[in-house]
C-alpha positions as CSV (number, residue, x, y, z in Angstrom):
1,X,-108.0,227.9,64.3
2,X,-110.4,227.0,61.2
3,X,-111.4,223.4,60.8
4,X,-110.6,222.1,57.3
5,X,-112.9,220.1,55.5
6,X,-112.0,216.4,54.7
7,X,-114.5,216.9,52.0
8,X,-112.5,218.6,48.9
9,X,-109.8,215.7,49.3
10,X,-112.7,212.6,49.6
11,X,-114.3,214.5,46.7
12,X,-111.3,214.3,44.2
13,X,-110.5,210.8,45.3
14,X,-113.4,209.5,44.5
15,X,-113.3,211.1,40.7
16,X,-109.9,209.4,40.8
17,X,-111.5,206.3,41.4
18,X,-114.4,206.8,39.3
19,X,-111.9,207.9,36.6
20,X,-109.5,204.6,36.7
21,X,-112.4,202.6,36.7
22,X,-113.7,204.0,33.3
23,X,-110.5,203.5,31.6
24,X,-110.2,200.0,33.0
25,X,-113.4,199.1,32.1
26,X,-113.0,201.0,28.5
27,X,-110.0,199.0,27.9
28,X,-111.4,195.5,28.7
29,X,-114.6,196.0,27.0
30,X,-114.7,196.7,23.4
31,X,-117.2,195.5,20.7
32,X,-116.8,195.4,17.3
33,X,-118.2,198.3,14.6
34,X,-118.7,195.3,12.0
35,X,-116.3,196.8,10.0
36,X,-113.4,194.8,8.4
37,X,-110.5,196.9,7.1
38,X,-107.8,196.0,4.8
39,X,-104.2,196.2,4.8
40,X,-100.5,195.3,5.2
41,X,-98.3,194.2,7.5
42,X,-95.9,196.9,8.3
43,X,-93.7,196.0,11.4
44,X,-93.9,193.5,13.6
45,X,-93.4,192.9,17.4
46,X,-91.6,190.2,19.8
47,X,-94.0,188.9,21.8
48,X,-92.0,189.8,25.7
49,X,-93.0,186.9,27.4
50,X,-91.9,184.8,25.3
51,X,-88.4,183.8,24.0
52,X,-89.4,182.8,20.8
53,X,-90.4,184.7,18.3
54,X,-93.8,184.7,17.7
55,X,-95.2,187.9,17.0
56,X,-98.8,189.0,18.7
57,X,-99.2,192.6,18.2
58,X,-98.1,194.4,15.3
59,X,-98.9,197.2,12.3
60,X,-100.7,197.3,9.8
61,X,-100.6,200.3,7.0
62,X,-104.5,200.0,6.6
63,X,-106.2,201.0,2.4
64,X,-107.6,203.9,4.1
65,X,-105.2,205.5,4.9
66,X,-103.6,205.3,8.7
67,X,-101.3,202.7,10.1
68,X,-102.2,201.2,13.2
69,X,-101.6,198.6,16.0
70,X,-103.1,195.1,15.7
71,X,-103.5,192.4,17.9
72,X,-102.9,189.1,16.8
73,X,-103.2,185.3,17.3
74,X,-99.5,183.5,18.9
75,X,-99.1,180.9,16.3
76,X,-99.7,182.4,13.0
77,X,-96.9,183.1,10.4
78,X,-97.0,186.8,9.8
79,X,-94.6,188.4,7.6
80,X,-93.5,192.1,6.5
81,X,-96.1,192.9,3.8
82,X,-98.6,190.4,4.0
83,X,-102.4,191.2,3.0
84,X,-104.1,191.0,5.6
85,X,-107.9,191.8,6.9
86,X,-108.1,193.4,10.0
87,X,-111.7,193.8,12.6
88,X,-111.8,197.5,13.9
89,X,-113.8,197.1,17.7
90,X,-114.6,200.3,19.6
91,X,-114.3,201.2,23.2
92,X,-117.4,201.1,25.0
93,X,-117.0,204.4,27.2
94,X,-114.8,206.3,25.0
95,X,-115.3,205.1,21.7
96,X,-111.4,204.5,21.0
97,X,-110.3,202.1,18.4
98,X,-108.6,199.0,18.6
99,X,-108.1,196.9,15.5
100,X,-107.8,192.5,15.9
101,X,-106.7,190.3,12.8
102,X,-109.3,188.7,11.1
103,X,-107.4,186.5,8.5
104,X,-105.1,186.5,5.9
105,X,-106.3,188.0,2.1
106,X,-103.4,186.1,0.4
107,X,-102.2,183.1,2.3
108,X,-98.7,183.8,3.7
């Protein structure tokens, strides 16, 4: 009878763990690239816990050219179309992009 090693299994649990920790740390930590991109609203989103309508996240066609997700204040009166100026942050591990609403460039 051969004795299997516990090793191989400890080994890939660990990089598990080491793994889930990067992403959760990428994902809470994020600073911003100083850059301020412009754009329009494209869609918004109901914010779930909530039953109001009040949306928090939604997209934004940016000048340059892609369309992404932003994250937004609860409160604030977006609409479909509004200009609006958007901070681009990165991820600190893996350098990913997440955009957060600066202000509005015409008032809504």
């Amino acid at each position: 009878m051969k004795a299997t090693s516990a090793l191989p299994s400890a080994f890939l649990s660990a990089l598990t763990v080491i793994a889930l920790l990067l992403a959760w740390y990428d994902h809470l930590y994020t600073v911003p690239t100083g850059r301020e991109v412009a754009g329009s609203v494209v869609s918004l989103y109901k914010n779930q816990r909530s039953r109001v309508f009040s949306p928090t996240v939604f997209m934004v066609k940016l000048d340059n050219g892609p369309t992404v997700v932003v994250g937004g204040t609860a409160g604030l009166p977006y609409r479909l179309n509004a200009r609006v100026l958007v901070q681009e942050r990165r991820s600190v591990v893996f350098g990913l992009r997440h955009y957060e609403f600066e202000r509005f460039i015409e008032p809504p």
